[in-house]
C-alpha positions as CSV (number, residue, x, y, z in Angstrom):
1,X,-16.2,-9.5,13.4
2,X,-12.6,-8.8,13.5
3,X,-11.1,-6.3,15.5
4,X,-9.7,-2.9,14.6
5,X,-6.6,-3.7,16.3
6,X,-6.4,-6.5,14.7
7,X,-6.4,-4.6,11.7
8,X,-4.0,-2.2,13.0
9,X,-1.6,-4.5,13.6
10,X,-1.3,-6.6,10.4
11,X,-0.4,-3.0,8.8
12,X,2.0,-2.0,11.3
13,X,3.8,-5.7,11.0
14,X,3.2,-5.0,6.6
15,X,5.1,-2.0,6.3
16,X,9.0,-2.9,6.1
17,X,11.5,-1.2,5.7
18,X,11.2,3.0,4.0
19,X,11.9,3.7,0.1
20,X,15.0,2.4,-0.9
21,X,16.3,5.9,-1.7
22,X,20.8,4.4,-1.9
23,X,19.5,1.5,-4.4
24,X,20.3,2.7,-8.0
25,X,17.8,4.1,-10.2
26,X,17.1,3.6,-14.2
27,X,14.7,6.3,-14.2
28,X,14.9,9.7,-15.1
29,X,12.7,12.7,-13.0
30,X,10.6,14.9,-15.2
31,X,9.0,18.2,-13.8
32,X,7.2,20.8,-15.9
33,X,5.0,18.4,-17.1
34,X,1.3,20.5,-16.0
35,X,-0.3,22.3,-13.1
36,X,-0.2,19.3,-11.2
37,X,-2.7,20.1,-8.8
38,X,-2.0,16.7,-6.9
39,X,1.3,17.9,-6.2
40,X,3.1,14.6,-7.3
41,X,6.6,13.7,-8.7
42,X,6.9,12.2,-11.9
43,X,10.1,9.6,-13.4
44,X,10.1,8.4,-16.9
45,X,12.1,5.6,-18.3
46,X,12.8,5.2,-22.8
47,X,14.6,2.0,-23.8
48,X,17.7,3.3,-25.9
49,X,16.9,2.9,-29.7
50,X,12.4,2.8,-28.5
51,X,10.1,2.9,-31.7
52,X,8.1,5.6,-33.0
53,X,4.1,4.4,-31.2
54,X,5.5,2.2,-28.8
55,X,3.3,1.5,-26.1
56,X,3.2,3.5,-22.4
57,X,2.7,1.8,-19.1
58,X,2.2,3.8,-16.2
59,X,3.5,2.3,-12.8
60,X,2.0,3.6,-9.4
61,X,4.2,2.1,-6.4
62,X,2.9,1.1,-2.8
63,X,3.2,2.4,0.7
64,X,6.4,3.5,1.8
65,X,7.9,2.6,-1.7
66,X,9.8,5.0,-4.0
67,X,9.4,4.9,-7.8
68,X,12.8,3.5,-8.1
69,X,12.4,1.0,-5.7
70,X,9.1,-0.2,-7.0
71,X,10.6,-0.5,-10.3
72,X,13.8,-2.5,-9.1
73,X,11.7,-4.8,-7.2
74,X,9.4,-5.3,-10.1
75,X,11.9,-5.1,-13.2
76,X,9.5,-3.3,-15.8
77,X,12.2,-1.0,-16.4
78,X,14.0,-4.7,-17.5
79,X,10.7,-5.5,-19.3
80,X,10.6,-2.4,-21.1
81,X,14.3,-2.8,-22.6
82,X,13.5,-6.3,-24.3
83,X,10.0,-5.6,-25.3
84,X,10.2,-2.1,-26.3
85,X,8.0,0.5,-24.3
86,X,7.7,3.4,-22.6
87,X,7.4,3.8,-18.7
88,X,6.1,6.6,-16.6
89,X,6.5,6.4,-12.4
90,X,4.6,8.6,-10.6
91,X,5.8,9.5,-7.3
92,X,4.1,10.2,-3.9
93,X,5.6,13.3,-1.7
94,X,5.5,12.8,1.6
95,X,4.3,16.4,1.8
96,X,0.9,15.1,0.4
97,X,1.3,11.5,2.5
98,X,3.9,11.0,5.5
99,X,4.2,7.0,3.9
100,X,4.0,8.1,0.5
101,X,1.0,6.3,-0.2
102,X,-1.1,7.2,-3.3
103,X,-4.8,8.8,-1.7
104,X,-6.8,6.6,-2.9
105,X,-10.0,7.3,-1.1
106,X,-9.4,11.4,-0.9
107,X,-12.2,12.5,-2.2
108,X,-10.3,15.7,-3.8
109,X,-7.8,13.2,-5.0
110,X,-9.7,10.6,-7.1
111,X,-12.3,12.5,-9.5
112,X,-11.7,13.4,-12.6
113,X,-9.7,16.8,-13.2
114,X,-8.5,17.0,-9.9
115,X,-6.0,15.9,-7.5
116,X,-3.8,13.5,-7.8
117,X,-5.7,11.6,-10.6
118,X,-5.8,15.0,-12.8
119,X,-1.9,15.2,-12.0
120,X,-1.1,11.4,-13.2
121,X,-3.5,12.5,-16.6
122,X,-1.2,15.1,-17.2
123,X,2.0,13.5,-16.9
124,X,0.4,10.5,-19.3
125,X,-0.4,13.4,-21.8
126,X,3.0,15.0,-21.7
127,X,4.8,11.8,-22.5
128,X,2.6,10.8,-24.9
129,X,3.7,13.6,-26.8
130,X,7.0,14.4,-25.8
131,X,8.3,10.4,-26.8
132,X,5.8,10.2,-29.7
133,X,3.8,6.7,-28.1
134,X,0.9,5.1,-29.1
135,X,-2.2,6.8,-27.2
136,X,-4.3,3.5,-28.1
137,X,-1.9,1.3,-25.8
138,X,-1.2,3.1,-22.5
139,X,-1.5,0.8,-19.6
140,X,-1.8,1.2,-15.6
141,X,-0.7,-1.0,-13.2
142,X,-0.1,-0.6,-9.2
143,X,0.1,-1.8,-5.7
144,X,-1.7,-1.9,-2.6
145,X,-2.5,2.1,-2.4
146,X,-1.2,2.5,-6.0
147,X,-3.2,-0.7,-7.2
148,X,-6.5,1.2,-5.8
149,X,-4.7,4.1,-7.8
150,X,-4.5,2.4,-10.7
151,X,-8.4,1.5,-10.4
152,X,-9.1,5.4,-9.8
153,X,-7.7,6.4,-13.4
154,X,-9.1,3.5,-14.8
155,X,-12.6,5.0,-13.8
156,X,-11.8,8.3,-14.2
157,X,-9.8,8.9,-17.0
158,X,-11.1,5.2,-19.0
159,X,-10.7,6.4,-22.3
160,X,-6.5,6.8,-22.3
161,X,-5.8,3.4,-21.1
162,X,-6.0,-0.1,-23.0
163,X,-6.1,-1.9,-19.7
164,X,-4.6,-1.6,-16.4
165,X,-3.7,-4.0,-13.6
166,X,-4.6,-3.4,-9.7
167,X,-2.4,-5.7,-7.6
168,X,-3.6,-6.1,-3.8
169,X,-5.6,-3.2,-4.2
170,X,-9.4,-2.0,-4.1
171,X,-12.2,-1.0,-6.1
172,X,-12.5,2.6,-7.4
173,X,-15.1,5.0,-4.7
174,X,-15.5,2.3,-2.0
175,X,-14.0,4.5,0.4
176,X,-14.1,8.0,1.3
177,X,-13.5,9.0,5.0
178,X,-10.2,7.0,7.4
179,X,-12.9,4.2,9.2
180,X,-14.5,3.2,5.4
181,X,-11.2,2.7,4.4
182,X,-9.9,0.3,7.4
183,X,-13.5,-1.7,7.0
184,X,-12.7,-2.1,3.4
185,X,-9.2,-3.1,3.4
186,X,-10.8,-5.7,6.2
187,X,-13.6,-6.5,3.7
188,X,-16.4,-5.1,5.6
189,X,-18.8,-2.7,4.2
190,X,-17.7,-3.4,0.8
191,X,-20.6,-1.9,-1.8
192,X,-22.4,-4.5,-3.8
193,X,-22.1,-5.0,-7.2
194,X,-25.0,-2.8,-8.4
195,X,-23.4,0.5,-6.4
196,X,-20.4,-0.4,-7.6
197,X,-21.2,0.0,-11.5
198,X,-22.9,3.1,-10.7
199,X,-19.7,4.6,-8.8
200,X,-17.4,3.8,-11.8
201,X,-20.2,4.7,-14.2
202,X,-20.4,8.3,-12.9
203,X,-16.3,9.0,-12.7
204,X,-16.1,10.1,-16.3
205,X,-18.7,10.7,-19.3
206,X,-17.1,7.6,-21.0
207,X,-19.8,4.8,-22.6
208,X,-17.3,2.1,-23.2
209,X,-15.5,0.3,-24.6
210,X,-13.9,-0.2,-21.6
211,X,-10.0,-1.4,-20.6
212,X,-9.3,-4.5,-20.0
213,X,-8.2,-5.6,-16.5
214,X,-5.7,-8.1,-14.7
215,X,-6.6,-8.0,-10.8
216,X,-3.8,-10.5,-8.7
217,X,-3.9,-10.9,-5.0
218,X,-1.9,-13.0,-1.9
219,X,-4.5,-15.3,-0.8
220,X,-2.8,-14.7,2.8
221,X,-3.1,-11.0,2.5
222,X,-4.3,-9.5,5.6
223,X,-3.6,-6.2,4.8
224,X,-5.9,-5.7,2.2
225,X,-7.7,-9.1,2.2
226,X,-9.0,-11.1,-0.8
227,X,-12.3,-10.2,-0.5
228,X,-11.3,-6.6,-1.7
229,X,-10.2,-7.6,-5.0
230,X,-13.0,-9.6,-5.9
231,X,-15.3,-6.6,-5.2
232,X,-12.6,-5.2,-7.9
233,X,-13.5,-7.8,-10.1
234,X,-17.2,-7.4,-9.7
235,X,-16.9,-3.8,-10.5
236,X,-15.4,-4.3,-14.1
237,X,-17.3,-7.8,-14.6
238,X,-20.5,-5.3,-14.9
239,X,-19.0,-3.0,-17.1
240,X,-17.6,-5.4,-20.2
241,X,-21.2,-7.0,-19.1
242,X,-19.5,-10.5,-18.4
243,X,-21.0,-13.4,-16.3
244,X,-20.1,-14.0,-12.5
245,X,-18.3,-17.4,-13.5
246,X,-14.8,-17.1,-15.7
247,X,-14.7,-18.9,-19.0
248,X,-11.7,-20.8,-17.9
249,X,-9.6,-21.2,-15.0
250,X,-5.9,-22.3,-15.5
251,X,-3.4,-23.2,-12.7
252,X,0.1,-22.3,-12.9
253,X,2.3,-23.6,-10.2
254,X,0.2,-23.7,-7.1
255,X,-1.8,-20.6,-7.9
256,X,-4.8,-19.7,-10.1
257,X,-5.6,-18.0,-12.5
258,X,-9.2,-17.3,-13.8
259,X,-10.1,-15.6,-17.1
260,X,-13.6,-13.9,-18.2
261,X,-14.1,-13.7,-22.1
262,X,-16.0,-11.9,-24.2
263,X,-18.4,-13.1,-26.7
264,X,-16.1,-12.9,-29.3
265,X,-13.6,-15.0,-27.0
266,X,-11.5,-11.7,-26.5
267,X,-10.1,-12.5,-22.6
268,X,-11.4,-9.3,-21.3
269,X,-10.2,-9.3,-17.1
270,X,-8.3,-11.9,-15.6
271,X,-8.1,-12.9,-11.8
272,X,-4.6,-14.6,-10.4
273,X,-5.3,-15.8,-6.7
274,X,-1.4,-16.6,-5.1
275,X,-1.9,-19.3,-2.7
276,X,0.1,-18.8,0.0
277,X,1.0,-15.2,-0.5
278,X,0.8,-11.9,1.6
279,X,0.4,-8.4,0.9
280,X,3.0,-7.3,-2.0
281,X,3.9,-7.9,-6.0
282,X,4.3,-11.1,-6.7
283,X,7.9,-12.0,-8.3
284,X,10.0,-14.7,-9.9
285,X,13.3,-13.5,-8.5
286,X,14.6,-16.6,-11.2
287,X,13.7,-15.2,-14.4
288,X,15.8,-11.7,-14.0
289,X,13.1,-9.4,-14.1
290,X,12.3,-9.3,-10.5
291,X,14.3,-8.5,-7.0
292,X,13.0,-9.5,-3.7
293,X,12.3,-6.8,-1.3
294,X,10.0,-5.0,1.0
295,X,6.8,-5.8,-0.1
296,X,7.7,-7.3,-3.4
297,X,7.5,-10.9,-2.6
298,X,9.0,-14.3,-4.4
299,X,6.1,-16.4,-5.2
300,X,7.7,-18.0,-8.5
301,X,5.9,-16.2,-10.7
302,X,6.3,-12.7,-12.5
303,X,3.0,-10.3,-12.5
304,X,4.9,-8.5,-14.2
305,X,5.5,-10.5,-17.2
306,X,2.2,-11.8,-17.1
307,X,1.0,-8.7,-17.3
308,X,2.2,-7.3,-20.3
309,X,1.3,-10.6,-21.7
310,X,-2.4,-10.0,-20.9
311,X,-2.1,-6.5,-22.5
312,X,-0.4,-7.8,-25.8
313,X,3.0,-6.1,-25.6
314,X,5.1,-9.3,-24.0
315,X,6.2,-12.5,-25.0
316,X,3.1,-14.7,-23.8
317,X,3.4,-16.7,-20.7
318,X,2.2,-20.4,-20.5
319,X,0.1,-22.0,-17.9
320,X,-1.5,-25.6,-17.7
321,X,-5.8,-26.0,-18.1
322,X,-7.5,-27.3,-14.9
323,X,-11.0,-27.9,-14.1
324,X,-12.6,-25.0,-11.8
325,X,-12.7,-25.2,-8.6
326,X,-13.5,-23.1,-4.9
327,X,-11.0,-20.3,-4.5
328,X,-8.7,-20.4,-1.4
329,X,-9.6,-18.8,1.4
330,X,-7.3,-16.3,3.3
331,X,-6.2,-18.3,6.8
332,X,-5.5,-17.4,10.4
333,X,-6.0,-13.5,11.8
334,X,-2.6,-12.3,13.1
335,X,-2.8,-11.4,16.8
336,X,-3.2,-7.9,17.7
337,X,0.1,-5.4,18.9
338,X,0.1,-2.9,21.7
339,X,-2.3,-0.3,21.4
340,X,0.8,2.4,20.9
341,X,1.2,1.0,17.3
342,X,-2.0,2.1,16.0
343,X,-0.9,5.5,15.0
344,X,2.3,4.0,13.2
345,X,-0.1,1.5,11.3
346,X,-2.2,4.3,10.1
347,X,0.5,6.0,8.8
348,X,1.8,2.9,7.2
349,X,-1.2,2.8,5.5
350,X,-1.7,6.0,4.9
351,X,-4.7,6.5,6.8
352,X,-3.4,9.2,8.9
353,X,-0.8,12.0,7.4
């Protein structure tokens, strides 16, 4: 069994340098928007010249990441301009987390009309309104602590969201106290797939239909390991009722990308494994979208753009048919620090405030 300062460790080494508060911003702050009772921020970004019922996508950064920072490093803002949508960046305060990570296994935090998650639902409500956008087509995506965000409004709050996107994140109530959520970013103690339906089924009174989901993760991660997002996968497999294998796997580059369909062949959840990745958003600092940065990693291709192409408002992106095959397997456990760094990796993880 691997060590907790092992654990430790690997977080400590993960969390980079702090929000990069002197790069420049395209987003705009909005407050007023609700009680917020999660006491969060909130940025917004409109293309010049956006349509009437464009489409919203709501962006929840990592650890130790600013909105601006996480939009920079992942261009939606750029996105947004050529394919014409909204954006909404919520915003950690270090008031609620000293790393500004998103709680995402605070039990006050992550259930439905309260916390954080009830603050996030507001701010999606008030730009709704306010820029006149599509409620059908509102989209989550996040990172590490804001990709297991992004999983908490997807149970909670299913019914405003077409799909969402959790990127080296976790499934929604698999953690609830500081040790559950080390084991589980390890991969130990995850819930099987049973007690996982049943979590998500009792966030919200919603009966389906359900969003549909894009899950990518490093398969070097040792922050939060693979394991973690295909306990994410099982989750939703459950609840579009789709088999344990995909319908196809494709490659594209060296990584893989596996796709469940419906049985109307509707591609309901896709799964891209990044061989040879760590913990972060995966990038093509080539294709001017992405910048390379603390935890926003070049791995020649853009989750981003892929992304929106899975939820129907970007250009499609191409990748080549391959027969399926065993996924790779995270390598190698990174030695262990000095004991004294085990309060700092908390924090970095925001484990400890």
């Amino acid at each position: 069994m691997p060590r907790l300062s092992d654990t430790i460790a690997r977080l400590a080494a993960a969390r980079g340098p702090g929000p990069g508060a002197a790069q420049p911003s395209r987003l705009i702050e909005w407050a007023g928007f609700g009680s917020n009772p999660g006491a969060l921020r909130a940025y917004r970004y409109k293309p010049e010249g956006l349509a009437p019922g464009a489409p919203l996508v709501v962006v929840l950064h990592g650890c130790t990441q600013s909105a601006a920072a996480y939009d920079l490093g992942s261009g939606w803002s750029r996105l947004a301009d050529r394919d014409g949508f909204a954006l909404l960046f919520p915003e950690q305060q270090r008031s609620n987390n000293a790393n500004l990570c998103f709680n995402w296994f605070e039990l006050g935090d992550i259930r439905r009309d309260a916390g954080e998650a009830s603050s996030i639902a507001e701010m999606i409500a008030g730009t709704l309104t306010g820029y006149g956008l599509d409620r059908r087509r509102v989209f989550v995506t996040g990172l590490s602590a804001g990709g297991a965000m992004a999983a908490v409004m997807l149970a909670t709050y299913p019914e405003l969201f077409a799909g969402g996107a959790v990127i080296a994140g976790l499934p929604y109530g698999s953690a609830s106290t500081v040790p559950e959520a080390l084991e589980r970013m390890r991969g130990q103690g995850l819930p099987g797939e049973d007690a996982l339906l049943r979590t998500v089924r009792a966030a919200s009174p919603h009966g389906g239909p359900w969003p549909r989901l894009s899950v990518w993760h490093g398969q070097q991660d040792h922050v939060v390991v693979p394991a973690a997002g295909e306990a994410v996968l099982s989750q939703w497999r459950g609840l579009h009722g789709l088999a344990e294998g995909p319908s196809e796997i494709l490659s594209i580059g060296p990584h893989r990308r596996r796709v469940w369909r419906d049985g109307g062949g509707v591609a309901r959840i896709e799964a891209f494994a990044l061989a040879g990745m760590g913990h972060g958003t995966p990038i093509d600092a080539g294709d001017g979208i992405g910048v390379p940065g603390p935890h926003m990693l070049q791995a020649g291709i853009s989750s981003t753009r892929h992304i929106a192409a899975f939820w129907g408002i970007g250009d499609p992106v191409s990748g080549t048919a391959t027969r399926p095959g065993p996924e790779r397997s995270a390598a190698g456990e990174a030695a262990a620090g000095p004991g004294r760094i085990i309060e700092q990796a908390l924090r970095a993880a925001g484990l400890m405030r």
